[in-house]
C-alpha positions as CSV (number, residue, x, y, z in Angstrom):
1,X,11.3,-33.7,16.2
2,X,11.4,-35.1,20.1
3,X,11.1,-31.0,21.2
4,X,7.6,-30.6,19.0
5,X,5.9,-33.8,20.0
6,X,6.6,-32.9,24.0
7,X,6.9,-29.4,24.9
8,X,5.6,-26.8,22.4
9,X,8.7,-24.7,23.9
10,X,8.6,-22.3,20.6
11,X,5.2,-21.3,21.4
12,X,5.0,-21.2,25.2
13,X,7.5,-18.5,24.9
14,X,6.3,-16.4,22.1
15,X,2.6,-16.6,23.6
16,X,3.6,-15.9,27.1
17,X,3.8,-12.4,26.6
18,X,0.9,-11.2,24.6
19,X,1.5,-7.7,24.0
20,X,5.1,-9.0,22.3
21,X,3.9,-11.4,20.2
22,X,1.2,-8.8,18.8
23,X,3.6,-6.6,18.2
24,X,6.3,-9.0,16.7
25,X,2.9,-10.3,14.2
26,X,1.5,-6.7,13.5
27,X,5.4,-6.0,12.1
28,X,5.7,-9.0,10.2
29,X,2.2,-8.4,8.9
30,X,2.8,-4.8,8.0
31,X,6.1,-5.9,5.7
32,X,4.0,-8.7,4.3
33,X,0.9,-6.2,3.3
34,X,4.1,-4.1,1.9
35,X,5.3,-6.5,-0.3
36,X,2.4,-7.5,-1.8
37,X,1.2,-4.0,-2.3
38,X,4.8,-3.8,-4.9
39,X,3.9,-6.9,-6.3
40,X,0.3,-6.0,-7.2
41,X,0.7,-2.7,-8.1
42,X,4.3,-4.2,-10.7
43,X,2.3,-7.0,-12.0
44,X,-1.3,-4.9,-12.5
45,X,1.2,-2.1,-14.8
46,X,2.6,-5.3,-16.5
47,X,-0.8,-7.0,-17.0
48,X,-2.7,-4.2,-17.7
49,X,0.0,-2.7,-21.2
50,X,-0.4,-6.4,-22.2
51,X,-4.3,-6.3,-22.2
52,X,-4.9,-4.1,-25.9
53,X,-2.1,-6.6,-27.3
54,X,-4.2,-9.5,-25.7
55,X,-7.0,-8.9,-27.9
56,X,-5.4,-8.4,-31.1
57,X,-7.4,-10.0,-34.0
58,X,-4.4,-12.3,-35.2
59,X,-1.3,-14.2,-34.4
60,X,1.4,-12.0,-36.2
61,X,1.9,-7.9,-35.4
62,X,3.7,-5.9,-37.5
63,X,5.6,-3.4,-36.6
64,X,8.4,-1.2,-37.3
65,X,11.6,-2.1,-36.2
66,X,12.1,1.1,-33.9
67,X,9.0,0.6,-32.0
68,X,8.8,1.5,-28.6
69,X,6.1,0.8,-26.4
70,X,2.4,0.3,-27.6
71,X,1.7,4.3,-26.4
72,X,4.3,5.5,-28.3
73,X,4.0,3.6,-31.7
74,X,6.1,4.8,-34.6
75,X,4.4,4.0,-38.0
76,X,4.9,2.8,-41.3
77,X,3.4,3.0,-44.8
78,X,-0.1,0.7,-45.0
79,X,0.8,-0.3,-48.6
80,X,3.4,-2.7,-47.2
81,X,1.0,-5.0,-46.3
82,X,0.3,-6.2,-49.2
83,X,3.5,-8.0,-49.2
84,X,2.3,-9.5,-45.7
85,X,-0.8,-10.8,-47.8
86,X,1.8,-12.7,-50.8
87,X,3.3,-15.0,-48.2
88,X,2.1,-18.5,-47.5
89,X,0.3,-18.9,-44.6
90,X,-0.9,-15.8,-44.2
91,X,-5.0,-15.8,-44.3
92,X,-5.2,-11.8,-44.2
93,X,-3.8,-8.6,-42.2
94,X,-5.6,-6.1,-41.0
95,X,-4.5,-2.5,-40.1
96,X,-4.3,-0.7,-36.3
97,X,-4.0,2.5,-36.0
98,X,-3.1,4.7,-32.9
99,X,-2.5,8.1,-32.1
100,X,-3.1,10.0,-28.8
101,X,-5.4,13.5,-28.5
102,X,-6.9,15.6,-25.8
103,X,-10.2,14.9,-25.0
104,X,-12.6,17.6,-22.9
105,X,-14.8,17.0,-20.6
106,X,-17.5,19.5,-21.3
107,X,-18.4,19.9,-17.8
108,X,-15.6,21.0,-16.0
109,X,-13.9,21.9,-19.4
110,X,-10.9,20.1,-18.3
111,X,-8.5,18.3,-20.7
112,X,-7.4,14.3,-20.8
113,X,-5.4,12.8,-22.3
114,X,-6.7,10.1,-24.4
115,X,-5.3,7.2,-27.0
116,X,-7.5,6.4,-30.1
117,X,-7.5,3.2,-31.7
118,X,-8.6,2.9,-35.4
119,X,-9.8,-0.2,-37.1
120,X,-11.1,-1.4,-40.1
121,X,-14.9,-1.6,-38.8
122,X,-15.4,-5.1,-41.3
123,X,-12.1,-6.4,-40.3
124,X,-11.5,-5.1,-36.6
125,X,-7.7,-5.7,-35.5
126,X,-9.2,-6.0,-32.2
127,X,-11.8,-8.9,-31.1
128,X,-13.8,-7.1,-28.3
129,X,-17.5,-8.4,-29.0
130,X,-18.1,-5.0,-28.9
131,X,-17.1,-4.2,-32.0
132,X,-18.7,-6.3,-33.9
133,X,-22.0,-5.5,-31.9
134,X,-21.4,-1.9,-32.7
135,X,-20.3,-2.3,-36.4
136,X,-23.0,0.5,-37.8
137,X,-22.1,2.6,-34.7
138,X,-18.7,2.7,-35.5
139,X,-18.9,3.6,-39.0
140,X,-20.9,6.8,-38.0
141,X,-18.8,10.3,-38.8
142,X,-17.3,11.8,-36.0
143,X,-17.9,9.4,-33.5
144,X,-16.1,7.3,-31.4
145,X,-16.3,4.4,-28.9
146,X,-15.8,5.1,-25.0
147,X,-13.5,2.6,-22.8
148,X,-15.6,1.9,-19.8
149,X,-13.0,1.4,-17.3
150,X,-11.4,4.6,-18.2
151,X,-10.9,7.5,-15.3
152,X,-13.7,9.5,-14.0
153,X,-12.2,12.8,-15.1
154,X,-13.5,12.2,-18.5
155,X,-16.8,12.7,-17.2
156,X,-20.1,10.8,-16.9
157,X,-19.9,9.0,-20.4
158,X,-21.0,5.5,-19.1
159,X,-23.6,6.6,-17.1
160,X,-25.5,8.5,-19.5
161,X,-24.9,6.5,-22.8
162,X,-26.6,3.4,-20.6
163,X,-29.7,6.0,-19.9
164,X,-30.0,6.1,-23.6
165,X,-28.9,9.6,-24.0
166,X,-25.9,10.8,-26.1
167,X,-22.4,12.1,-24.9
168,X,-20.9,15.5,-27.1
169,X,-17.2,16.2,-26.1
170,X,-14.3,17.4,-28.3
171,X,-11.4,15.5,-29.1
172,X,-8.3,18.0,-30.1
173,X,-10.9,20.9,-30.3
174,X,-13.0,18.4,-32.9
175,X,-16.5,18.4,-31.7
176,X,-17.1,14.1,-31.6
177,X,-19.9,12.1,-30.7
178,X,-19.9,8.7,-27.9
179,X,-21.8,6.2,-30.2
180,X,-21.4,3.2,-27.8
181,X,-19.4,1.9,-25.3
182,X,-16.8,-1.4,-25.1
183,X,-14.4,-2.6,-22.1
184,X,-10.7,-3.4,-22.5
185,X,-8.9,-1.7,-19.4
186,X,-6.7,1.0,-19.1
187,X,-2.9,0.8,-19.6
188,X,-0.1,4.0,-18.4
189,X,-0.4,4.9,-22.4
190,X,-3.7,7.2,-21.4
191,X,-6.4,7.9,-19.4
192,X,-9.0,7.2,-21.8
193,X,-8.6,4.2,-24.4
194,X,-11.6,5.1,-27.7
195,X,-12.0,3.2,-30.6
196,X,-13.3,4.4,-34.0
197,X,-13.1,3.4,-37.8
198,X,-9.9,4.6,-39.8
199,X,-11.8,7.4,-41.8
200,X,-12.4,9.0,-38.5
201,X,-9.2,8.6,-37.4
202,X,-7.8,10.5,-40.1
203,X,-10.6,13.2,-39.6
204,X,-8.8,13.5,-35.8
205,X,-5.7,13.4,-37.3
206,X,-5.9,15.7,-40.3
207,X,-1.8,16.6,-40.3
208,X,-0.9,12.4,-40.0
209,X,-0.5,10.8,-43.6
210,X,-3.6,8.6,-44.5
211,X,-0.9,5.8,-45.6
212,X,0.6,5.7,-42.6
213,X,-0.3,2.9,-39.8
214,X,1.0,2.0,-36.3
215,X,0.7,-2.1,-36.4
216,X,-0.4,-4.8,-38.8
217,X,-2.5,-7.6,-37.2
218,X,-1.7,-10.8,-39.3
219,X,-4.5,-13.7,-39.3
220,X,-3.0,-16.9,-40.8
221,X,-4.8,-19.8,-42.4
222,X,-6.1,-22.8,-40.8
223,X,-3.2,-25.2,-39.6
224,X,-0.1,-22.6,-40.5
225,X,2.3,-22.2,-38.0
226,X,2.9,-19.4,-36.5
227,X,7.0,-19.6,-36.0
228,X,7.1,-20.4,-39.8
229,X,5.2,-17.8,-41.2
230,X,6.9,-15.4,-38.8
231,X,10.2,-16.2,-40.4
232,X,9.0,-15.7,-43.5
233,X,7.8,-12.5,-43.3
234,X,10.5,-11.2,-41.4
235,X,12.6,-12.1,-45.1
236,X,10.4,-10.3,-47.3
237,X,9.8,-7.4,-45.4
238,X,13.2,-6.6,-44.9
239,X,15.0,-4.9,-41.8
240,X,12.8,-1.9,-42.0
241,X,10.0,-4.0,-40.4
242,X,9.6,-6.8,-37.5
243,X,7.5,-9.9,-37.0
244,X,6.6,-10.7,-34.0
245,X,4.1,-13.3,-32.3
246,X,1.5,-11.8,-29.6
247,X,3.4,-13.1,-27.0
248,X,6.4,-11.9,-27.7
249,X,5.1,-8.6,-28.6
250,X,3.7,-8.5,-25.0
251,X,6.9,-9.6,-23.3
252,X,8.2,-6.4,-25.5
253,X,5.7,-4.2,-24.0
254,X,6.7,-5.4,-19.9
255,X,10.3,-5.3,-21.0
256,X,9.8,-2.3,-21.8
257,X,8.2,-0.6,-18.3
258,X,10.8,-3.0,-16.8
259,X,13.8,-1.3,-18.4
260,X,13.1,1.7,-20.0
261,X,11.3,3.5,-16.6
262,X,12.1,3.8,-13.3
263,X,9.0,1.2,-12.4
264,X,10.8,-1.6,-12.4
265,X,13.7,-0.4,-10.4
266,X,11.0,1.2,-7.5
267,X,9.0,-1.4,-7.3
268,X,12.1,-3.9,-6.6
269,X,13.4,-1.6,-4.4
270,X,9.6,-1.8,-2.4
271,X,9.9,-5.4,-2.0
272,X,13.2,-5.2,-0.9
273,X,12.2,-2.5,1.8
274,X,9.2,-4.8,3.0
275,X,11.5,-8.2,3.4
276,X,13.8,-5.9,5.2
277,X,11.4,-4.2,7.3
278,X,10.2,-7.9,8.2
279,X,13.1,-9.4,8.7
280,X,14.6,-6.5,11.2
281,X,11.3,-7.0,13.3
282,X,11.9,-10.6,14.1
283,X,15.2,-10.4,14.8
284,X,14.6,-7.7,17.3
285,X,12.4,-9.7,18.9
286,X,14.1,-12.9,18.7
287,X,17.3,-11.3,20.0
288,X,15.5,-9.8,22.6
289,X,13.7,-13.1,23.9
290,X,17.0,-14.8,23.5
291,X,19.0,-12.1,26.4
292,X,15.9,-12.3,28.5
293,X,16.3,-16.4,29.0
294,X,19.6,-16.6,28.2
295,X,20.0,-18.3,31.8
296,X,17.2,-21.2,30.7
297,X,19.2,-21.5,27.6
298,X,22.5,-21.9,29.7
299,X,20.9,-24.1,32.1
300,X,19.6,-26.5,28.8
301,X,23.3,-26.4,27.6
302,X,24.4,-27.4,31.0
303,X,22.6,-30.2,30.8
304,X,23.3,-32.0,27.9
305,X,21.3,-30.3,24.9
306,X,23.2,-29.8,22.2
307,X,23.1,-26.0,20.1
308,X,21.2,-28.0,17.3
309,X,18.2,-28.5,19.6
310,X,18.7,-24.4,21.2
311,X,18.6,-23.2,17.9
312,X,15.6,-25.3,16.7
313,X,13.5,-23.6,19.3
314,X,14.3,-20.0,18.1
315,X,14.2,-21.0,14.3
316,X,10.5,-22.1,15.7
317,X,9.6,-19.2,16.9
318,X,10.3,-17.2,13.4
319,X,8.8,-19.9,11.8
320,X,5.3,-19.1,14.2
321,X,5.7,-15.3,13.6
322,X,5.7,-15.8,9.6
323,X,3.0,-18.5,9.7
324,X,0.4,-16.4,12.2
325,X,1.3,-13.1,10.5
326,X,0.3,-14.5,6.9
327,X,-3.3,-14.9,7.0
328,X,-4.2,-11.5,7.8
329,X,-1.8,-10.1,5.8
330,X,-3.4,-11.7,2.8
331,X,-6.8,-10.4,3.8
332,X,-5.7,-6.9,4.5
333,X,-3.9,-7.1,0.8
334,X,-6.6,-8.2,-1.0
335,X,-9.2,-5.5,0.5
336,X,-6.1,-3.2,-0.3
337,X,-6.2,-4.4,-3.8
338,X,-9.4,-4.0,-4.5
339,X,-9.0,-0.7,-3.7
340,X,-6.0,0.2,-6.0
341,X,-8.4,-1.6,-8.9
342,X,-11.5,1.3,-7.9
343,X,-8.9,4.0,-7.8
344,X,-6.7,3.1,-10.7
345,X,-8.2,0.9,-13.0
346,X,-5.0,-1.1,-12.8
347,X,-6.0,-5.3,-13.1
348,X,-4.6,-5.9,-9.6
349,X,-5.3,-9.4,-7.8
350,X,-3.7,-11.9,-5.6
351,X,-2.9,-15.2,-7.7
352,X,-1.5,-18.2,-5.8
353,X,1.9,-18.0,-7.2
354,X,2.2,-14.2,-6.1
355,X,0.5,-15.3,-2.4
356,X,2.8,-18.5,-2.3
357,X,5.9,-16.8,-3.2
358,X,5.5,-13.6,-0.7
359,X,4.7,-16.9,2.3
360,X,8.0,-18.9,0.7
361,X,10.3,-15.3,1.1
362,X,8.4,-14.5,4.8
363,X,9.5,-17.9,5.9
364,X,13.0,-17.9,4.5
365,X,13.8,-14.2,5.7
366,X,12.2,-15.1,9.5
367,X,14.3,-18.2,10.0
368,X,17.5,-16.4,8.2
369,X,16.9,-13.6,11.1
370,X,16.1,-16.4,13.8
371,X,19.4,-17.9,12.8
372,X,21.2,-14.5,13.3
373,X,19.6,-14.1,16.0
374,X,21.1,-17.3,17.9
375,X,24.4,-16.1,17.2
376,X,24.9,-15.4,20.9
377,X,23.4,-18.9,22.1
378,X,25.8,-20.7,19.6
379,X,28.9,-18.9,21.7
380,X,27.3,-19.4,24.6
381,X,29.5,-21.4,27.2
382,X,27.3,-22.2,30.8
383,X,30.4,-21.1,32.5
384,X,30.8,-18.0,31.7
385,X,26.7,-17.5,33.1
386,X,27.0,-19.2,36.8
C-alpha cells in the first residue's frame, strides 16, 4: 500500500503517546497471557489422561462396554481373554488392572489418594523401561513401584529410594514397601500413580474378585492390521465387551473430561473471557484515538481520501498492538507454564500450533475491534466538522 511505503501514519500515532500505547500493549498482552494460560492448562489435562494409555503394551484395549474414564474403570471377568487369544491376528493379551487406595504418608500421617496399576511382571501391559528394569523388584510381596512425578504430599519417596534407603508406608491400612521407582506423569485420576504385580494387587484388594480385570492390552502379530482384527474381536466378544485401538481409546478418555465435567465448558469460557478482554482494550483505545483526531481525519476526507484508505490506518494500528503485544506475551506464558508443570505435574507447554493459533485469533479480534472502531469515521461527513 502507497500509505505504508510513505508515511508510517499507523505508527506515528500509536507511538506518539507513550504512556497509551503501553497501556493499550500491557492489555492486549495480559488477554494474550490469559488465553494461553486456558489453553495450556485444557491441553496439559487432555495430554496428561492420555499419557498411561500412551504406553500401553499393545495396539488393541479391551474393555467393557460401560467404561468410563481410565480412573474409574469398570471390570470384567480375565477368563474372557482367552477368546481374545482364538482370533487371527492376535499375537497375545495381556491383563491391566486398576483400582484406587489411600496411601499414608508416614510422616505427617496424612492420607492420598492413590491409583494402583497391576501387571503381569513377564508380560507388562505397560512398556515403561522401568518395568522391565525392575522385573525382580516387582515381583517382591507387598511392594510396589512409586510414580516420580507424583505430588509432594506423599512424602519424600524419590529422594530417599535414590539415597539407597527404603520407603515403608501403608496403602489402605496395608503396611507396603517402595521397591523402585518409574516415571509416567500424573493424570486427575490420583495423586499418586504405583505399579505392582497382580498377586499384590489382589493382596491390596482382598474384597475385589481375583477374576476380575479393568483392561485387556492386545499385542497382534507381525503384519496384522489393526482395523481388521478390531472388527473381529468386537464379533466374538459380543456386546458385553468393546475393542478399541489406542487412539481411539485416548480420544475416549479427552471426550470424556470434555463432556462429562465442567473442564471443558470453563476452560472455553476462559478463552472467551481473554479474546474479549483483548478485544475491549483496543477498541477503547482505538475509539479514543479516533475522537481525539477526528478533525485530521475530516481534513484527509476533505481532501480526496477515500474511507478505504481512513480505515486502513486504524486497522494498522490494531494490527501494531497485536503484533508488539505477542512476543512478550509468549515469554511471560511460557515462564507461567513452567510453573503450572512444578506445581501440578500437568504436561503443559507452548507448541507452535497452540502459539500460532492464539497470534491468528489476537490479529483477527484487534482488526474486528479496529473495524468497529471506525464506525464513526465511515459516517463522518467534513461538513458537519468545519
Amino acid at each position: 500500500m502507497k500509505l505504508i511505503k510513505r508515511t508510517p501514519i499507523a505508527w506515528l500515532q500509536l507511538s506518539h503517546r507513550p504512556l497509551r500505547l503501553a497501556a493499550a500493549l500491557a492489555g492486549v498482552g495480559f488477554a494474550n497471557v490469559l488465553v494461553f494460560f486456558q489453553l495450556g492448562l485444557s491441553g496439559g489435562l487432555y495430554d496428561s489422561q492420555k499419557r498411561p494409555i500412551q504406553q500401553f503394551n499393545g495396539s488393541l484395549a479391551v474393555i467393557p462396554r460401560r467404561y468410563t474414564n481410565f480412573g474409574e474403570p469398570a471390570g470384567f471377568p480375565r477368563s474372557r481373554l482367552s477368546q481374545v487369544l482364538g482370533v487371527q491376528g492376535v499375537r497375545g493379551v495381556t491383563p491391566l488392572r486398576l483400582g484406587k487406595l489411600q496411601w499414608l504418608n508416614p510422616e505427617t500421617q496424612e492420607s492420598t489418594q492413590a491409583l494402583l496399576m497391576g501387571v503381569d511382571p513377564g508380560n507388562p501391559a505397560l512398556k515403561l523401561p522401568e518395568l522391565t528394569a525392575q522385573r525382580s523388584s516387582l515381583q517382591l510381596q507387598g511392594g510396589v513401584l512409586f510414580d516420580k512425578a507424583s505430588k509432594t504430599s506423599a512424602g519424600p519417596v524419590t529422594a530417599r529410594l535414590e539415597q539407597g534407603q527404603p520407603f515403608n508406608t501403608e496403602l489402605n491400612g496395608q503396611r507396603t514397601t517402595v521397591n523402585g521407582l518409574f516415571q509416567l506423569g500424573l493424570t486427575f485420576a490420583a495423586d499418586i500413580n504405583l505399579i505392582t504385580s497382580t498377586s499384590n494387587f489382589q493382596t491390596l484388594f482382598p474384597d475385589r474378585d481375583p477374576d476380575e480385570i479393568q483392561i485387556g492390552v492386545v499385542q497382534l502379530q507381525s503384519g496384522a492390521e489393526a482395523n481388521a482384527v478390531q472388527n473381529r474381536l468386537n464379533k466374538v466378544l459380543g456386546p458385553s465387551l468393546q475393542v478399541l485401538t489406542v487412539e481411539e481409546l485416548q480420544q475416549r478418555e479427552v471426550e470424556h473430561w470434555k463432556r462429562n465435567t465442567s473442564f471443558g465448558l470453563i476452560f472455553g469460557l476462559g478463552v472467551l473471557v481473554g479474546f474479549s478482554v483483548g478485544g475491549i482494550v483496543v477498541y477503547q483505545i482505538l475509539y479514543s484515538e479516533v475522537g481525539e483526531h477526528i478533525s485530521e481525519y475530516a481534513t484527509m476526507k476533505a481532501m480526496g481520501y477515500n474511507d478505504r484508505f481512513i480505515v486502513a490506518i486504524i486497522i494498522q494500528e490494531s494490527v501494531i498492538l497485536a503484533s508488539l503485544a505477542f512476543l512478550p506475551s509468549l515469554i511471560v506464558s511460557a515462564l507461567l507454564y513452567r510453573v503450572l508443570m512444578q506445581a501440578t505435574g500437568l504436561l503443559v507447554v507452548i507448541s507452535f500450533s497452540r502459539a500460532a493459533l492464539v497470534f491468528t485469533m489476537t490479529l483477527l479480534l484487534c482488526s474486528g475491534s479496529g473495524w468497529l472502531a471506525t464506525a464513526k469515521l465511515r459516517r463522518l461527513d467534513p461538513a458537519d466538522v468545519f
